[in-house]
Backbone as CSV, one residue per row, in Angstrom:
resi,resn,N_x,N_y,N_z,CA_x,CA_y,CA_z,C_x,C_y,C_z
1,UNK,108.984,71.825,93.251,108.865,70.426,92.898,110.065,69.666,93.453
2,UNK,109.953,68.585,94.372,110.498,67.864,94.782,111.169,66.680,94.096
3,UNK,112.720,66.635,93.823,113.154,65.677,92.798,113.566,64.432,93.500
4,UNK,113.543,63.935,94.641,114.539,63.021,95.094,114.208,62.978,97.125
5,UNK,114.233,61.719,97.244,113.827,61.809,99.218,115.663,61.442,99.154
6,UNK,115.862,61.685,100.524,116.622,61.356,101.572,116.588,60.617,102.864
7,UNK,117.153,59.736,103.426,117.149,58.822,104.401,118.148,59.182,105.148
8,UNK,118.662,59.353,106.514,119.363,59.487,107.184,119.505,58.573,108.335
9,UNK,120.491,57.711,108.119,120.241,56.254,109.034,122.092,56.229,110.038
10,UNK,122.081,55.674,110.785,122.674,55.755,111.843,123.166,54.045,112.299
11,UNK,123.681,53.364,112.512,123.545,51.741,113.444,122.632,51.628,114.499
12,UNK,121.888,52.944,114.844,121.403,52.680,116.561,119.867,53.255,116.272
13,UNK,119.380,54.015,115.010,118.373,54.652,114.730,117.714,55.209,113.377
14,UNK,116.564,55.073,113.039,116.104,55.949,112.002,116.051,57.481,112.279
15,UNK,117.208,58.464,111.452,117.233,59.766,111.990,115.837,60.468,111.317
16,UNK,115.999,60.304,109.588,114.786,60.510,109.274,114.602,60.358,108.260
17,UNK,113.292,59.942,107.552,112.947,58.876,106.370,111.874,59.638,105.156
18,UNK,113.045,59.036,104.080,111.420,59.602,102.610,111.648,61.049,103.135
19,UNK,112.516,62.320,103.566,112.463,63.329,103.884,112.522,64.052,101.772
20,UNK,111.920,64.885,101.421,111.281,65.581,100.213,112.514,66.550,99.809
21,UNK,113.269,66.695,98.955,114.294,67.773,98.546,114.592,68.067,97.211
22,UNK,114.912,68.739,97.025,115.112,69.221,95.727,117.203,69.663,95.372
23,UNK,117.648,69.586,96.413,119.192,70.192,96.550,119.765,69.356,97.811
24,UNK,120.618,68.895,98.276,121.314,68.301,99.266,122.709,68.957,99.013
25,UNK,123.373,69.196,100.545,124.823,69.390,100.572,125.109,68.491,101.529
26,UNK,126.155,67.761,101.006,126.807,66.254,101.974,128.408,66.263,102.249
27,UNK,128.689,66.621,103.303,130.053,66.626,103.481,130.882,65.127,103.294
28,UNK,131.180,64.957,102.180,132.383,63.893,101.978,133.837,64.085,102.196
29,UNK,134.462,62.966,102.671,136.015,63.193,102.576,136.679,63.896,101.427
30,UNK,135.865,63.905,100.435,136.857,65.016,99.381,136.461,66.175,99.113
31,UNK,135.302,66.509,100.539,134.853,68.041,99.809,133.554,67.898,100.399
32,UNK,132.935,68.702,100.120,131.489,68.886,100.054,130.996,69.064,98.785
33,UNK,129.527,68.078,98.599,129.027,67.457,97.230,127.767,68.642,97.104
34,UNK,127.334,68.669,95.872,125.805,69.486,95.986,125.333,68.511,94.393
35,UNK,123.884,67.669,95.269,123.209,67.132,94.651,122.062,67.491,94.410
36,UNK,122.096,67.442,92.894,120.851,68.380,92.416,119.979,67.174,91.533
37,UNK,119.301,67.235,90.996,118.034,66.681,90.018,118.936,65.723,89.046
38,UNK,118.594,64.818,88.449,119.263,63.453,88.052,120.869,63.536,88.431
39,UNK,121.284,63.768,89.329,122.353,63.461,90.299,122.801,62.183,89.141
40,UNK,124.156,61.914,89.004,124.809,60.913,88.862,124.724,59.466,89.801
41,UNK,124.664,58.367,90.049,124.778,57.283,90.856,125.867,57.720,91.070
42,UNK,126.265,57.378,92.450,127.518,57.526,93.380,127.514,56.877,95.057
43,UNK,128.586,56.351,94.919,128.434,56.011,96.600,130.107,56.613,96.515
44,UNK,129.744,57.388,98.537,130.913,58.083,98.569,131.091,58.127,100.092
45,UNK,132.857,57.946,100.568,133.014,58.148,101.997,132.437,59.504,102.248
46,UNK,131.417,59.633,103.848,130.641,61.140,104.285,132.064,61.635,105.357
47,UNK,132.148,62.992,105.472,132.998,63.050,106.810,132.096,63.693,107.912
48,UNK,132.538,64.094,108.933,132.178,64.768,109.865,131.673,66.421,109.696
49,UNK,130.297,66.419,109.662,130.237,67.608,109.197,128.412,68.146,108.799
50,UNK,127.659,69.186,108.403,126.281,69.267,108.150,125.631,68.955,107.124
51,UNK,125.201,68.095,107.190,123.728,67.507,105.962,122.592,68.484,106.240
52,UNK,122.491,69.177,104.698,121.829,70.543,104.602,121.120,69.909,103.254
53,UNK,119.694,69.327,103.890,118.612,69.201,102.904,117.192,70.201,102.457
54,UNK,117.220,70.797,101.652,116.000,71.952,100.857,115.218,71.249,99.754
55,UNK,114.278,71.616,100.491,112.940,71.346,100.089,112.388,72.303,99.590
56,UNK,111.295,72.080,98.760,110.649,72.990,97.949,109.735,74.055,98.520
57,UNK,109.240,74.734,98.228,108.398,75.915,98.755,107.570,75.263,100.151
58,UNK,107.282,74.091,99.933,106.106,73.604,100.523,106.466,72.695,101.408
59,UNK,107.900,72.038,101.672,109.315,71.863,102.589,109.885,72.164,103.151
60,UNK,110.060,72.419,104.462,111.126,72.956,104.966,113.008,72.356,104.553
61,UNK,113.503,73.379,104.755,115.075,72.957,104.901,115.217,72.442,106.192
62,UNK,116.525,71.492,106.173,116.549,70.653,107.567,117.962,70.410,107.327
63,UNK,118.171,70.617,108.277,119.772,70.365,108.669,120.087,69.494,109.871
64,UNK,121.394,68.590,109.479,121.598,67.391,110.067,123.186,67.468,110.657
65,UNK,123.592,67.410,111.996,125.291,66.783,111.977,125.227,65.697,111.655
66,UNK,126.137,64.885,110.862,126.780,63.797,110.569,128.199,63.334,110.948
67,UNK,128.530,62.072,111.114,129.723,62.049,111.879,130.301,60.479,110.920
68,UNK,131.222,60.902,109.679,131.789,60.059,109.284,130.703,58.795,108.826
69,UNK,131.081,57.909,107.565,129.911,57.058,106.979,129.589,56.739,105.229
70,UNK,128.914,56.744,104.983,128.861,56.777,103.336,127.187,57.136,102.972
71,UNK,127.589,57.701,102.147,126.940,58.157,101.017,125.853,57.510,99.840
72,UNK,125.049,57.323,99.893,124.599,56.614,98.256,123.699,56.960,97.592
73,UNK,123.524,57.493,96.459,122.702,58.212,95.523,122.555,57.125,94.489
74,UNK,121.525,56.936,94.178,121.184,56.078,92.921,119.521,56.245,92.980
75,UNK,119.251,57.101,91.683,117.944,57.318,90.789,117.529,58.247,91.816
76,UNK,116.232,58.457,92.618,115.468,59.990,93.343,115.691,58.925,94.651
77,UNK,117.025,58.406,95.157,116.950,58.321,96.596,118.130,59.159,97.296
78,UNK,118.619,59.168,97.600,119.840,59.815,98.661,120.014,58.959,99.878
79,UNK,120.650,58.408,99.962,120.553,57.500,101.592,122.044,57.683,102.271
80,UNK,121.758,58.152,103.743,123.373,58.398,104.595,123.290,57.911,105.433
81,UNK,123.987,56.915,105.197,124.902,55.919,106.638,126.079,56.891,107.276
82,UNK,125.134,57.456,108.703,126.268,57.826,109.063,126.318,57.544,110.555
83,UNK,127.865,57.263,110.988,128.136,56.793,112.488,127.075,57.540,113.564
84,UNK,126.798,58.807,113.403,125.737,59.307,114.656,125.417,60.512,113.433
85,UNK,124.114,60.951,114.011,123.715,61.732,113.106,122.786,62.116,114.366
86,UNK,122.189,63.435,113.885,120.847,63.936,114.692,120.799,65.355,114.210
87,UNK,119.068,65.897,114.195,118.731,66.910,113.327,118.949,68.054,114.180
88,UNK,119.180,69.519,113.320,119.835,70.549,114.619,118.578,70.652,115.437
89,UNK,117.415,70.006,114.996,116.557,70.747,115.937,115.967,70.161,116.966
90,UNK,116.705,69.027,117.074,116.731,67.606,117.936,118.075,68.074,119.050
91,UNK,119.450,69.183,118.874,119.913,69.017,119.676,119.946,69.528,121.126
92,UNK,120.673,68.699,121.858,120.668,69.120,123.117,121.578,69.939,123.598
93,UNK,121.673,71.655,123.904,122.783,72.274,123.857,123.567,72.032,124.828
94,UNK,122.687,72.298,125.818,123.756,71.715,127.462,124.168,70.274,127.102
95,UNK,123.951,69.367,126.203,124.537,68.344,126.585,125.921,68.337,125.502
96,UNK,125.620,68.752,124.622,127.115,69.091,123.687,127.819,70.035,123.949
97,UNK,127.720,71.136,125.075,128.374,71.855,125.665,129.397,71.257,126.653
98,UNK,128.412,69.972,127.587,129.314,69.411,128.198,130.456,68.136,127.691
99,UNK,129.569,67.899,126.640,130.453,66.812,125.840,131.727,67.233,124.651
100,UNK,131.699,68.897,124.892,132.864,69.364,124.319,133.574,69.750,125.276
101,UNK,133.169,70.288,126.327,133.844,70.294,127.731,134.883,69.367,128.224
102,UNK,134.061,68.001,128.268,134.961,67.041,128.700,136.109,66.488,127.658
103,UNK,135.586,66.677,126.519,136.841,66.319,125.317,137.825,67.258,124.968
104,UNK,137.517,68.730,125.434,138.790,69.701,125.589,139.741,69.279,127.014
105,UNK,139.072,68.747,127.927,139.847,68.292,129.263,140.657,67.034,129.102
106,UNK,139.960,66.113,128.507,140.967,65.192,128.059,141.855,65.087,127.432
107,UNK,141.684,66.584,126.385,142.728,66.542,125.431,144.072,67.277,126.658
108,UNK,143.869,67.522,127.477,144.876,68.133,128.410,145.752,67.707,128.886
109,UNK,145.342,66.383,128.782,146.219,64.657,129.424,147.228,64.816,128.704
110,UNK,148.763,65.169,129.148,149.854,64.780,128.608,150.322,63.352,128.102
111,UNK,149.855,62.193,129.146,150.267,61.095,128.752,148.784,60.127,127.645
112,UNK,148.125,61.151,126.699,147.134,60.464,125.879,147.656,59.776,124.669
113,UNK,147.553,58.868,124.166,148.157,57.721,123.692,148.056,58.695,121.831
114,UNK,148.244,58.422,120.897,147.990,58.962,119.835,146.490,58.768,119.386
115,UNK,146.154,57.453,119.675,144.664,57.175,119.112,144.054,57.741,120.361
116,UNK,143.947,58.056,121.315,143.199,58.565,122.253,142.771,60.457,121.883
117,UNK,144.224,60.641,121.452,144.020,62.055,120.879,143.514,62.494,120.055
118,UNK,143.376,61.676,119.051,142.578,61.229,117.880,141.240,61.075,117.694
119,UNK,140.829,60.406,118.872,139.678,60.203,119.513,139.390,61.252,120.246
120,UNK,139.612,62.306,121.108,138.894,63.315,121.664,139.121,63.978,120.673
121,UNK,139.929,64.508,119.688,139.561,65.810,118.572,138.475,65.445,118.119
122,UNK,138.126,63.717,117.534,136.359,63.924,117.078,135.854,64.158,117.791
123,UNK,135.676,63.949,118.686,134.860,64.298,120.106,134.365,66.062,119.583
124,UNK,135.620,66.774,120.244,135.530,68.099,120.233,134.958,68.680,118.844
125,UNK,135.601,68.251,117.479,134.802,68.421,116.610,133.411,68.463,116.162
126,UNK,132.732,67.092,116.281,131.661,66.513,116.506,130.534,67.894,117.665
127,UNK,130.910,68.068,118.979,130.151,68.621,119.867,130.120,70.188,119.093
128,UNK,131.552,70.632,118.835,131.610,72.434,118.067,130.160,71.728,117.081
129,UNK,130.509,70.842,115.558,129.368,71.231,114.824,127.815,71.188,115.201
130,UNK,127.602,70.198,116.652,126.466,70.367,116.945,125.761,71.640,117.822
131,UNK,126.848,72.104,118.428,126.786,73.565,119.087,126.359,74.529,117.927
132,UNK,127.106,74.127,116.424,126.994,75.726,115.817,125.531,75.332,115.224
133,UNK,125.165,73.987,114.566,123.957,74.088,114.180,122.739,74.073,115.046
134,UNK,122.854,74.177,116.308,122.054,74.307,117.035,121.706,75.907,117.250
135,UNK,122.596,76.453,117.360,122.505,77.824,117.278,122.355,78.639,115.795
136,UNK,122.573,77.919,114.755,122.384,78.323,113.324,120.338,78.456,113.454
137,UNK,119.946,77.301,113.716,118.672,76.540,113.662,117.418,77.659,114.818
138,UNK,118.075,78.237,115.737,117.181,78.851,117.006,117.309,80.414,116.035
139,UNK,118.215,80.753,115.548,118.622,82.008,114.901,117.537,81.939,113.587
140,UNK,117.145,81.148,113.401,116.454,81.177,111.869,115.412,80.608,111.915
């Protein structure tokens, strides 16, 4: 039995909508949350990291990278604003292979400014979690 949908929204796209769950794990800046059946109301900073939604017998589980955003739970919705998002089974491996590629090369630049460095570790971050759930997702 399904207690609660999820929305996974982005600035540039609907990732995916009214999705059926019974359990969510949401990586927030203070941790990782596990929302279960009358969940508390909460809105909360998301960080960089996998949105792992389970569904009931008759549901699949679906797993999501997320990249920094917020959070909001109030009554059987779940909704995540997050900067880029996409489902593991949506990713493209050669292309986050090369897009961790090029953000380990940049990080090589001696003269990279602090926010620049800052900026390719998400990079590199970001491409590792879509690499591992892509390969979590073909494995299972």
């Amino acid at each position: 039995m399904n207690f609660f949908t999820v929305d996974v929204l982005t600035p540039y796209n609907v990732v995916a909508r009214d999705i059926p769950a019974e359990n969510v794990l949401v990586p927030t800046s203070r941790g990782q949350i596990n929302i279960l059946k009358e969940h508390t109301h909460l809105v909360t900073q998301l960080d960089t990291g996998e949105l792992s939604v389970f569904g009931s017998e008759d549901d699949p589980d679906r797993f999501f990278s997320i990249s920094t955003g917020i959070c909001k739970i109030l009554k059987d919705k779940v909704l995540i604003l997050a900067n880029t998002s996409e489902e593991a089974t949506d990713i493209d491996v050669d292309r986050a292979t090369r897009a961790l590629e090029n953000a380990q090369s940049k990080l090589k630049d001696e003269t990279l400014t602090d926010e620049e460095i800052m900026k390719y570790r998400r990079k590199v971050e970001r491409a590792q979690l879509r690499l591992q759930l892509a390969t979590f997702v073909r494995k299972h």
